[in-house]
DRENDO-1510 file (C-alpha; in Angstrom, 1 decimal, always signed):
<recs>
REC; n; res; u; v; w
REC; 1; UNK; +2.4; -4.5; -11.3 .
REC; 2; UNK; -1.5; -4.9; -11.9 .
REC; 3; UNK; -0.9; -3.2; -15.4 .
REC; 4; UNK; +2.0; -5.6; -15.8 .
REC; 5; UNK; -0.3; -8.8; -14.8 .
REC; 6; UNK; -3.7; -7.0; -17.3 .
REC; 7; UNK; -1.3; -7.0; -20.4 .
REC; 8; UNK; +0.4; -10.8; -19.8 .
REC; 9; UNK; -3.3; -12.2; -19.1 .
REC; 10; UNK; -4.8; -10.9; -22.2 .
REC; 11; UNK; -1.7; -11.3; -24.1 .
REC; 12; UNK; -2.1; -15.1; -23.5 .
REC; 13; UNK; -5.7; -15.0; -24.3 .
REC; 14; UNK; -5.1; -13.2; -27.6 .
REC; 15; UNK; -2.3; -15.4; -28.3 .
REC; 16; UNK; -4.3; -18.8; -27.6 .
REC; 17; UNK; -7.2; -17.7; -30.0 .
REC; 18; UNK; -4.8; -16.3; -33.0 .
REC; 19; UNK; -3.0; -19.5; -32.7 .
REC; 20; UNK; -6.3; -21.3; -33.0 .
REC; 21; UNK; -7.2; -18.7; -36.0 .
REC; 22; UNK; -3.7; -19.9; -38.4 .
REC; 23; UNK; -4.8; -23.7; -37.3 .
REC; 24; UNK; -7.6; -23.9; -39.0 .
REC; 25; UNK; -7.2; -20.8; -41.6 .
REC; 26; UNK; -4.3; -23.1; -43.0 .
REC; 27; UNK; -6.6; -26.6; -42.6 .
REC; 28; UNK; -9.1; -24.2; -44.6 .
REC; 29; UNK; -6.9; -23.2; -47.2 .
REC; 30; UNK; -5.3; -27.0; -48.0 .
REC; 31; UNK; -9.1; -28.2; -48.3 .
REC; 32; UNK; -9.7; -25.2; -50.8 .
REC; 33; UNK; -12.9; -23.6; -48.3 .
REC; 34; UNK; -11.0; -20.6; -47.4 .
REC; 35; UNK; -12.8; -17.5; -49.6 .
REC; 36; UNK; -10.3; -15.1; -49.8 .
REC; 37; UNK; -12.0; -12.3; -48.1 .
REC; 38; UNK; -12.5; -14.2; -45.2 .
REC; 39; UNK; -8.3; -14.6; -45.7 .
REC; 40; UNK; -7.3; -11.2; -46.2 .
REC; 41; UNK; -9.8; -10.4; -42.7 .
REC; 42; UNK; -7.8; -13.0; -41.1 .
REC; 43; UNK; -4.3; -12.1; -41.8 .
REC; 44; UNK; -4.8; -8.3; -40.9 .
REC; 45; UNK; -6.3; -9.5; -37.9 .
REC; 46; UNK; -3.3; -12.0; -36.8 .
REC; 47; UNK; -1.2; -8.9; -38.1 .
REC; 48; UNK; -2.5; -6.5; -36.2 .
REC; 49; UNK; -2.8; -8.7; -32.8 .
REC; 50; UNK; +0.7; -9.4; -32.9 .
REC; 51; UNK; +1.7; -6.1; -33.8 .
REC; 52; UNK; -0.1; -4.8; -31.4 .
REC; 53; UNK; +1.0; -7.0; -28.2 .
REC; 54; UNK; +4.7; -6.4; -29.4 .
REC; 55; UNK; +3.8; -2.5; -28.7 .
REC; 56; UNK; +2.5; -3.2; -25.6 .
REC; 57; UNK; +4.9; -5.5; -24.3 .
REC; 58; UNK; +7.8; -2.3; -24.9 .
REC; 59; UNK; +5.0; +0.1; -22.9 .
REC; 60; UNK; +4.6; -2.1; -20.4 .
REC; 61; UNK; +0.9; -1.7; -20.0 .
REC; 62; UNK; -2.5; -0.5; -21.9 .
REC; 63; UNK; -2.2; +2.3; -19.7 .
REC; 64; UNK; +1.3; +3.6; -21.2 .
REC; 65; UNK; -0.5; +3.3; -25.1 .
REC; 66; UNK; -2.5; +5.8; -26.7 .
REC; 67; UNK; -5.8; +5.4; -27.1 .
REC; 68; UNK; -6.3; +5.1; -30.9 .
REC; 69; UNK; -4.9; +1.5; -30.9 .
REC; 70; UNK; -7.4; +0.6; -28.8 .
REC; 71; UNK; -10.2; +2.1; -31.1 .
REC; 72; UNK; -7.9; +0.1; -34.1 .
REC; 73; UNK; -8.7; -3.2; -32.3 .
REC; 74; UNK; -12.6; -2.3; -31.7 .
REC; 75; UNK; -12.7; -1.6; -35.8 .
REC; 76; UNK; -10.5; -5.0; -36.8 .
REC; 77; UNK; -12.9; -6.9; -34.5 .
REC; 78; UNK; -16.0; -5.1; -36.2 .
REC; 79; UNK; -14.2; -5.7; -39.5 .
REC; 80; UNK; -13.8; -8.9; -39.2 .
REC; 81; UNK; -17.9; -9.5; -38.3 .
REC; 82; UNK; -18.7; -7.7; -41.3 .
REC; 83; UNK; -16.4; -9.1; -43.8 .
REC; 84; UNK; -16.9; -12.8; -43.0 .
REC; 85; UNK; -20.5; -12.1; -42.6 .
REC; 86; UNK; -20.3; -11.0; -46.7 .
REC; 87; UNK; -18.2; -13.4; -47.7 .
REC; 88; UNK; -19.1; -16.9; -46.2 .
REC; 89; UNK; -22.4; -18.8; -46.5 .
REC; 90; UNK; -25.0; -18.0; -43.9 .
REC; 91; UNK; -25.1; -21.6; -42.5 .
REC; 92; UNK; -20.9; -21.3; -41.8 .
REC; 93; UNK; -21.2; -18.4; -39.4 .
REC; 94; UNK; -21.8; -20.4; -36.2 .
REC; 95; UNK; -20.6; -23.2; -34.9 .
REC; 96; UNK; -18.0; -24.0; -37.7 .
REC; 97; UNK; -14.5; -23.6; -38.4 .
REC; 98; UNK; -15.1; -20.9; -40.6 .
REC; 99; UNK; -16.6; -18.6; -38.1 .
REC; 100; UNK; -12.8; -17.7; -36.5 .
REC; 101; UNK; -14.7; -14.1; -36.4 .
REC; 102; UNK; -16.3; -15.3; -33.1 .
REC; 103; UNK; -13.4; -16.3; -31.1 .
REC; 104; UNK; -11.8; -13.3; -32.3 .
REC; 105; UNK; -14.4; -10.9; -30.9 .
REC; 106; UNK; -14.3; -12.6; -27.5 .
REC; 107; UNK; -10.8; -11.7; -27.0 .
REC; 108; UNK; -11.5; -8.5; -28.3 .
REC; 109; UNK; -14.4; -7.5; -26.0 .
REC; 110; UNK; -12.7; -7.8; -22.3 .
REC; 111; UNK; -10.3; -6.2; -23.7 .
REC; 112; UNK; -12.1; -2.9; -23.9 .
REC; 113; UNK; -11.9; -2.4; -19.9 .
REC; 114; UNK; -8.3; -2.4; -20.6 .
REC; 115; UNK; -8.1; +1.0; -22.8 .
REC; 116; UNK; -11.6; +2.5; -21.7 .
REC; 117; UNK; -11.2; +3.9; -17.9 .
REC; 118; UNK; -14.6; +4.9; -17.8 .
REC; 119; UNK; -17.0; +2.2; -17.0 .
REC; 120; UNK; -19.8; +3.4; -19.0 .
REC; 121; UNK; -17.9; +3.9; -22.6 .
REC; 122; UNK; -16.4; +0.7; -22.0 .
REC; 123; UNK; -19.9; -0.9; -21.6 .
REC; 124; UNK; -21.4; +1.1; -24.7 .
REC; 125; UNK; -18.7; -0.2; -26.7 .
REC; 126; UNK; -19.1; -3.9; -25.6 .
REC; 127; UNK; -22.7; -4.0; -26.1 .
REC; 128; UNK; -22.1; -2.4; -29.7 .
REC; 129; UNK; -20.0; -4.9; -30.6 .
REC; 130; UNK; -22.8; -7.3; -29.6 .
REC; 131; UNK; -25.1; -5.7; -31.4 .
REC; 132; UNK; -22.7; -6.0; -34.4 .
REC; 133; UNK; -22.5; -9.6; -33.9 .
REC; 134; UNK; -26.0; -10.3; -34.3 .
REC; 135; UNK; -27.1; -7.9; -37.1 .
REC; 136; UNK; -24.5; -9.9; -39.3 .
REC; 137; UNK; -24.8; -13.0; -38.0 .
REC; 138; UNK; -28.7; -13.2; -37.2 .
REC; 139; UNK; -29.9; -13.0; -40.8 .
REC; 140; UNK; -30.4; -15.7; -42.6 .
REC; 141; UNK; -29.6; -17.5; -39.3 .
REC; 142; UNK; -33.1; -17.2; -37.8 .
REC; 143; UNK; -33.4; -21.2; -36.9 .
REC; 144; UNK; -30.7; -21.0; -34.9 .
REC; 145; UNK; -31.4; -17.3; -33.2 .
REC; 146; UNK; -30.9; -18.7; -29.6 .
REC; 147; UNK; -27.6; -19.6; -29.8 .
REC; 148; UNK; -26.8; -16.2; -31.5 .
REC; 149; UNK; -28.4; -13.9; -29.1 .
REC; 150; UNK; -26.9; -16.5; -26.5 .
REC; 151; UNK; -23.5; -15.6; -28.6 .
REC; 152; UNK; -24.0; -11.8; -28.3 .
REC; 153; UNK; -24.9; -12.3; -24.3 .
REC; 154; UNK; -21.6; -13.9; -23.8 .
REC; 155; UNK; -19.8; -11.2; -25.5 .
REC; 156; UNK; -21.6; -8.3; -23.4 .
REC; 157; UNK; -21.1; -10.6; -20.4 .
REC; 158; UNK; -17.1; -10.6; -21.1 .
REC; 159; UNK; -17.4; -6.7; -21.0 .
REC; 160; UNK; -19.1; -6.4; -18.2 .
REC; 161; UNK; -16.7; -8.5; -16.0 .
REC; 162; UNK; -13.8; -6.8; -16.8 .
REC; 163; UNK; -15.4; -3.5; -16.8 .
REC; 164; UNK; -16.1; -3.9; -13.7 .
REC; 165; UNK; -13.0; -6.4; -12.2 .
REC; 166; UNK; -10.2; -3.8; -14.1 .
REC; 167; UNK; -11.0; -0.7; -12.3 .
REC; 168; UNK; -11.4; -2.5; -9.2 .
REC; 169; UNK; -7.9; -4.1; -9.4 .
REC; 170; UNK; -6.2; -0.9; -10.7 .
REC; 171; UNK; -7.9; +0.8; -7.4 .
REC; 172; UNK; -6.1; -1.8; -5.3 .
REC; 173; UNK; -2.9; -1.1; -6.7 .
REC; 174; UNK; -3.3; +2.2; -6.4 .
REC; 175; UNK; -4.2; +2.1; -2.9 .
REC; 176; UNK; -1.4; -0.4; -2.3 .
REC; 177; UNK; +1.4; +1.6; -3.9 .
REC; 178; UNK; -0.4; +4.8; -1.9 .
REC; 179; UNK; -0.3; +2.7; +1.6 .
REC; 180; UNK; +3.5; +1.7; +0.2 .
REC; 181; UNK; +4.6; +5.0; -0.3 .
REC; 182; UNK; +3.2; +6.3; +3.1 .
REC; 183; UNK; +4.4; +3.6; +4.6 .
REC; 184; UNK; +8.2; +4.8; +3.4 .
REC; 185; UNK; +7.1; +8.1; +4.7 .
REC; 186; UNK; +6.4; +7.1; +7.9 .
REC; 187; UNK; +9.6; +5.1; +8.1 .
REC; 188; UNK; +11.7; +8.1; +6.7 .
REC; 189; UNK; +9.8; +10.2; +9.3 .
REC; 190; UNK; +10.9; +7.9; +12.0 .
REC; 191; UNK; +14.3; +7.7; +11.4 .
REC; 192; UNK; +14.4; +11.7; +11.6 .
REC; 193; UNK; +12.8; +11.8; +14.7 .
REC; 194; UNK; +15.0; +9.2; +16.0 .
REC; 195; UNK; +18.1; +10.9; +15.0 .
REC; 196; UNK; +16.9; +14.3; +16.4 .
REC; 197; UNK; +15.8; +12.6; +19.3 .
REC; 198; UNK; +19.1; +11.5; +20.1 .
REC; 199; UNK; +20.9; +14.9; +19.3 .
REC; 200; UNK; +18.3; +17.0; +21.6 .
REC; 201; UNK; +19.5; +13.8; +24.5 .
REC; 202; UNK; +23.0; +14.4; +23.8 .
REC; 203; UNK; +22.8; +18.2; +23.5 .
REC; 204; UNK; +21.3; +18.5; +26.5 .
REC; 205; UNK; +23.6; +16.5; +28.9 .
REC; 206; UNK; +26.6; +18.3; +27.5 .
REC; 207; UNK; +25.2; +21.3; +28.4 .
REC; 208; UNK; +24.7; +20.0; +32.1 .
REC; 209; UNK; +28.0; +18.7; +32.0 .
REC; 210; UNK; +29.8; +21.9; +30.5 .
REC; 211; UNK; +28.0; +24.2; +33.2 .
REC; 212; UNK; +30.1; +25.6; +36.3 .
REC; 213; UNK; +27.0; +25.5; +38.4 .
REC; 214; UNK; +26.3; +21.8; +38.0 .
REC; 215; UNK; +25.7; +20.1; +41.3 .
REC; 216; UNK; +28.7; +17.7; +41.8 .
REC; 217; UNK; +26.8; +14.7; +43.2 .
REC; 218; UNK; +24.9; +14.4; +39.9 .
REC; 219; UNK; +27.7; +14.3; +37.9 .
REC; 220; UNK; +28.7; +10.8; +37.7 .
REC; 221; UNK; +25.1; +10.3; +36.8 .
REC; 222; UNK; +25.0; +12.4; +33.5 .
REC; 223; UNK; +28.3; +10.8; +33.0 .
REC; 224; UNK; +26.4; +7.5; +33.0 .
REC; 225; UNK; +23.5; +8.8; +30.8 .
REC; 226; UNK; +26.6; +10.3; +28.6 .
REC; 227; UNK; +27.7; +6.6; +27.8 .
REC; 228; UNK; +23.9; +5.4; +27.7 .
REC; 229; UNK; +23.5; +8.0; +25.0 .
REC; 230; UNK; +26.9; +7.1; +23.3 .
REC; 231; UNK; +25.7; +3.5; +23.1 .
REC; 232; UNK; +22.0; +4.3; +22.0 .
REC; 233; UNK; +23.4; +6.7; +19.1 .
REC; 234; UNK; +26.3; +4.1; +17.9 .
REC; 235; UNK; +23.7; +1.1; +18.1 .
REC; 236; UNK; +21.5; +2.9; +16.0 .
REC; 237; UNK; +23.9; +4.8; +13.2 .
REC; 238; UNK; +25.6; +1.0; +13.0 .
REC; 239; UNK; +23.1; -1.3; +13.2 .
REC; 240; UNK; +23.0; -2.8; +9.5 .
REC; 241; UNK; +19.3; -3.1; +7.6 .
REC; 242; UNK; +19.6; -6.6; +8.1 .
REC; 243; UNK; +20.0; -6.7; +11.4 .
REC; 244; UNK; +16.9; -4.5; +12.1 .
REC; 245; UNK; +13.7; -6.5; +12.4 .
REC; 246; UNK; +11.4; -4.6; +12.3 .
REC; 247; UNK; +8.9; -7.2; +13.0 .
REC; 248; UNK; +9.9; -8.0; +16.6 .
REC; 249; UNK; +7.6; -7.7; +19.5 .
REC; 250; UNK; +8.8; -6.0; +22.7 .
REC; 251; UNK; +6.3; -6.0; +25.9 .
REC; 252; UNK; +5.5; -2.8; +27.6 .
REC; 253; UNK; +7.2; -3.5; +30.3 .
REC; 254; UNK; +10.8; -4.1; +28.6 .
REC; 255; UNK; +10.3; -0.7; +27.0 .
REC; 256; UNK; +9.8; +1.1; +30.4 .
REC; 257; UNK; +12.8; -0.8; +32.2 .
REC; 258; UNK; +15.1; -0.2; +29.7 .
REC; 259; UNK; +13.8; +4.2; +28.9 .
REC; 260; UNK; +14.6; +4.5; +33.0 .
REC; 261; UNK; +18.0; +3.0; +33.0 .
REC; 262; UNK; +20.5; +6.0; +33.3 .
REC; 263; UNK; +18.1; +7.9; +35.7 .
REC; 264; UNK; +19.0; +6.3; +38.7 .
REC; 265; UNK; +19.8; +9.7; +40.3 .
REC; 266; UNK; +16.0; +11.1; +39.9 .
REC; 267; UNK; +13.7; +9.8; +42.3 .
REC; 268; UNK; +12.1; +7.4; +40.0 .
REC; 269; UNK; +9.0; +4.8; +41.0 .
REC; 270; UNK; +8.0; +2.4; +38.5 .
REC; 271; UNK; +4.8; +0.6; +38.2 .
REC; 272; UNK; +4.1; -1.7; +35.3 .
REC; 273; UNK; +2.6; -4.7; +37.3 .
REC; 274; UNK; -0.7; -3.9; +35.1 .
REC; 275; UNK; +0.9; -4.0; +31.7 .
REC; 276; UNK; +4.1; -5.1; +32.2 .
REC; 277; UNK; +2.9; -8.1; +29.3 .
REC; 278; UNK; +1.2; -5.9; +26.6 .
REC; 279; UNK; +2.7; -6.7; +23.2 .
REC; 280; UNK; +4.3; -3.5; +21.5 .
REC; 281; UNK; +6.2; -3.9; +17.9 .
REC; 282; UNK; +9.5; -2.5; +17.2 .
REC; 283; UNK; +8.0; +1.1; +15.8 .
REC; 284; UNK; +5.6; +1.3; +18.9 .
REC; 285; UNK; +8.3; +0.1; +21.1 .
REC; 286; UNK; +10.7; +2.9; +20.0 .
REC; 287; UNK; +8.6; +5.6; +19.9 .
REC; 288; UNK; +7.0; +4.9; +23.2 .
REC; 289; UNK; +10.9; +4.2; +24.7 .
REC; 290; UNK; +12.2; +7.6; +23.0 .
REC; 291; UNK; +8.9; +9.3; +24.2 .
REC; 292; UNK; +9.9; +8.1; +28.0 .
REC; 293; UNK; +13.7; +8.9; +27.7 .
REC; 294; UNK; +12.2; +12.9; +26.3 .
REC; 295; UNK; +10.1; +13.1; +29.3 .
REC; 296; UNK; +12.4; +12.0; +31.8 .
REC; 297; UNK; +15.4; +13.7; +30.4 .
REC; 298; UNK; +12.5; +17.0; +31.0 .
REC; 299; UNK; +11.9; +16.1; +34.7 .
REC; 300; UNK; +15.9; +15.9; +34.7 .
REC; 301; UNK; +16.5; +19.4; +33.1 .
REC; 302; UNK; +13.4; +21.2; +34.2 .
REC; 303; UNK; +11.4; +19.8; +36.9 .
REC; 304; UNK; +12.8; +20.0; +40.3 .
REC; 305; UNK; +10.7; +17.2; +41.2 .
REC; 306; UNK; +11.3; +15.3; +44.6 .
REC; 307; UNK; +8.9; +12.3; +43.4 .
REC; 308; UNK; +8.7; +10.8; +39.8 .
REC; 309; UNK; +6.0; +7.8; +39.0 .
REC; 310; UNK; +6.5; +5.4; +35.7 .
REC; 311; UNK; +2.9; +4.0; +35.7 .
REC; 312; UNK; +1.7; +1.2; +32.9 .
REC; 313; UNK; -1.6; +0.2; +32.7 .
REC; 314; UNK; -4.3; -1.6; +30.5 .
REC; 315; UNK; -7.8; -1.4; +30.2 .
REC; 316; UNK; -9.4; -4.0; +27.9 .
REC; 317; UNK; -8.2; -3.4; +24.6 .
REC; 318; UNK; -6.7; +0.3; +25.5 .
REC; 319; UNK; -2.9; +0.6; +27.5 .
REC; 320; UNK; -1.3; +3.6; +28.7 .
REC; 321; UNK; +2.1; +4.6; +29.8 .
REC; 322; UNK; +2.2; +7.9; +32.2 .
REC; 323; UNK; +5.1; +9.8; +33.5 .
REC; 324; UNK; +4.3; +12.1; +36.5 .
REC; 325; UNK; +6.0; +14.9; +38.5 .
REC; 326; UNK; +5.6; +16.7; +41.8 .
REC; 327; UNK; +8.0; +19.1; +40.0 .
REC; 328; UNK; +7.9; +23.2; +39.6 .
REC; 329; UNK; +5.0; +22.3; +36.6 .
REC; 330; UNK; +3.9; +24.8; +34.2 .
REC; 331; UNK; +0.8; +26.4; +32.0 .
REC; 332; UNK; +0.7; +24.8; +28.4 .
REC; 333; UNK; -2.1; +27.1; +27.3 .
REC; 334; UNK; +0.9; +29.7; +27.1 .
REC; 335; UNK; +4.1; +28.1; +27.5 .
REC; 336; UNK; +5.4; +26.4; +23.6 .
REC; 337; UNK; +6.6; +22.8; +24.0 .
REC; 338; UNK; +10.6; +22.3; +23.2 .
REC; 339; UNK; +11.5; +19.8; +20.9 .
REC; 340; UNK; +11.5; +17.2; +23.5 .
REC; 341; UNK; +8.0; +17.3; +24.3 .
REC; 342; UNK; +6.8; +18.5; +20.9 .
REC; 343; UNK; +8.6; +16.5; +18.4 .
REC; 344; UNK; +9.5; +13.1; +20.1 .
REC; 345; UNK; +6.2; +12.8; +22.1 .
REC; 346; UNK; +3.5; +14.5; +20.7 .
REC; 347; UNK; +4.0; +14.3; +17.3 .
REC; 348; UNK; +6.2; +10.9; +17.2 .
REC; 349; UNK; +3.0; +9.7; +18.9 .
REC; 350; UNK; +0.3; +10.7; +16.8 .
REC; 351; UNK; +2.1; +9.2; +13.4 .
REC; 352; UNK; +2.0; +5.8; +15.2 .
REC; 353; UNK; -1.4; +6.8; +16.2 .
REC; 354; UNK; -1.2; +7.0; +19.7 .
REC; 355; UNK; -2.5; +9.9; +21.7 .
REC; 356; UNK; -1.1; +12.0; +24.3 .
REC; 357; UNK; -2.6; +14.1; +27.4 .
REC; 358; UNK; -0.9; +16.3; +29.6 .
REC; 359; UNK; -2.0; +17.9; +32.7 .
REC; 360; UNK; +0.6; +20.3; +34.2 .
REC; 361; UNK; +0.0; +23.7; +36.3 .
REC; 362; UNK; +2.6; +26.2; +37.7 .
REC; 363; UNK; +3.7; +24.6; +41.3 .
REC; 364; UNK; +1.5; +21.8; +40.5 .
REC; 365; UNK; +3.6; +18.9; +38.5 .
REC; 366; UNK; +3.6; +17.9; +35.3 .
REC; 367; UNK; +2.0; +14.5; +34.2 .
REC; 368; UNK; +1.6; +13.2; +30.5 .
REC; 369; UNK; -0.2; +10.2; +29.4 .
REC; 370; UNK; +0.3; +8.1; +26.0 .
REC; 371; UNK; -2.3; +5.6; +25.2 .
REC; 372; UNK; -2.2; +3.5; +22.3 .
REC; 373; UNK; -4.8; +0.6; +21.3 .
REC; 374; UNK; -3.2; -3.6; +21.6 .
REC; 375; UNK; -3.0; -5.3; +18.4 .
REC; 376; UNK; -2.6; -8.9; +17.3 .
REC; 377; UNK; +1.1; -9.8; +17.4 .
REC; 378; UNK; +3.0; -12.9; +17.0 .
REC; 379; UNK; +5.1; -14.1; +19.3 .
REC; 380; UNK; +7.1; -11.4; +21.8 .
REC; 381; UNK; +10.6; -11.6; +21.8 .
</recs>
């Protein structure tokens, strides 16, 4: 897009300053002052500009041409100093309507930034043209040398600008189409995790379902988390793009209430009285509710716990969310996570960049933390 919005700006700069060239090249040539080398300069130089910009326009940008019509436009600007300088009386090189030349060359010069990605060339070549201007302006001209080497300033001033505002702006777009692009990423990367995350649920309570050995008081709770599942899974495969805004704002609180719902057979205490308020967007909300529903769904399957605490907190500008057993534990120096823990806590955490702690020992429990840092939202839903 910057490339785009480079060509168009200096398209309508080269455009406003040719049509200003055949304005007064044709008031010149009624009146009979035209010399005809100063003509033939003039028409290859309207030529070639319009050529040119047509070429560009089909590329799309300075950065899509090669780099020898760039060094074409630096030697038609260069031309154009030295013929007019040979051709029209000393006293008509500045500050008449003959000079065209001058305007010319100030087109010419920010241009330079666009071809030349290195800063220093691109400086090199504006200050030769400079230097150009006045060796075929200055002599002759010496009464009025100010306002040439004020001239030649102006044109080393144009290169300077844009060497340094193009780079800068082509870095921005290339950090914005980077963040863009990372961004999709991450959303891609979410959308797996979410779709694995409800395939491990799912898995899982079929399994508890399907085995012989399944307590029969529990059942018509997995049967409940069977249809909380079933409604999760078709909210999320049907839910239309249009329909998901992404820029809600859920509370802390909401997201806890609704992970323990379909649990109501573990011994579940919940505590968010401390950050039952803290603003969460949609992507926090989901992978902190998906996180909670893993870790619950482990206590369920793995635990044995006779206690379970939901705890939300907040410190300043820092909340956490904790889940913690009284369960059968375990030693995570040298027992590997399952996808549950690994996938849609740990890792769905850390892309979001929240961090997770847990603290578990064999016949000690299990607890995992998940802190994440409060932003500035709008308004919670």
């Amino acid at each position: 897009m910057v490339e785009r919005v480079i060509l168009v700006t200096f398209g309508v700069l080269r455009a406003g300053v040719v049509i200003q060239m055949l304005v007064s090249g044709v008031t010149l040539i009624i009146q009979d002052q035209m010399p005809l080398g100063s003509l033939v300069m003039l028409v290859v130089a309207v030529g070639w500009s319009i050529g040119l910009f047509a070429a560009l326009i089909r590329r799309g940008s300075f950065a899509q041409a090669p780099l020898w019509w760039g060094v074409v436009d630096l030697g038609v600007a260069a031309a154009s100093l030295i013929v007019t300088s040979l051709v029209l009386p000393k006293d008509w090189l500045v500050g008449t309507w003959h000079a065209w030349q001058y305007g010319y060359v100030s087109v010419i010069v920010p241009t330079i930034a666009a071809w030349m990605w290195s800063r220093a060339k691109s400086m090199i070549f504006g200050v030769g043209i400079a230097v150009i201007y006045v060796a075929t302006v200055l002599p002759g001209n010496e009464s009025i040398a100010v306002t040439v080497v004020v001239n030649s300033l102006a044109l080393i001033t144009f290169a300077v600008v844009t060497t340094i505002l193009l780079p800068a702006a082509r870095e921005i777009a290339r950090t914005s189409d980077l963040n863009k692009e990372r961004g999709i990423q991450l959303a891609i990367q979410l959308e797996q995790a979410k779709y694995k995350f409800h395939i491990h649920n799912v898995t899982g309570l079929l399994v508890q379902l399907a085995h012989d050995d399944t307590p029969p008081q529990i059942l018509p709770a997995l049967r409940t988390q069977a249809i909380q599942e079933a409604n999760r899974l078709r909210h999320d495969v049907l839910m239309s793009p249009e329909n998901n805004t992404s820029d809600e704002i859920r509370t802390l609180g909401d997201v806890v209430s609704a992970s323990v719902v379909g649990f109501g057979q573990l011994p579940i205490e919940v505590r968010t009285a401390l950050a039952r308020d803290m603003p969460l967007t949609s992507e926090e909300a989901l992978v902190v509710q998906s996180a909670l529903i893993s870790l619950l769904y482990n206590v369920q399957f793995h635990a044995q716990a006779s206690e379970v605490v939901v705890h939300a907190d907040c410190v300043g500008d820092i909340w956490e969310v904790s889940v913690c057993d009284d369960g059968i534990g375990f030693d995570p120096r040298t027992t590997p996570y399952g996808f549950g823990l690994q996938s849609q806590v740990l890792d769905s955490a850390q892309r979001m960049g929240m961090t997770v702690e847990i603290t578990s020992a064999p016949g000690e429990g299990t607890c995992v933390v998940i802190r994440g840092h409060r932003h500035e939202y709008g308004e919670v839903k």
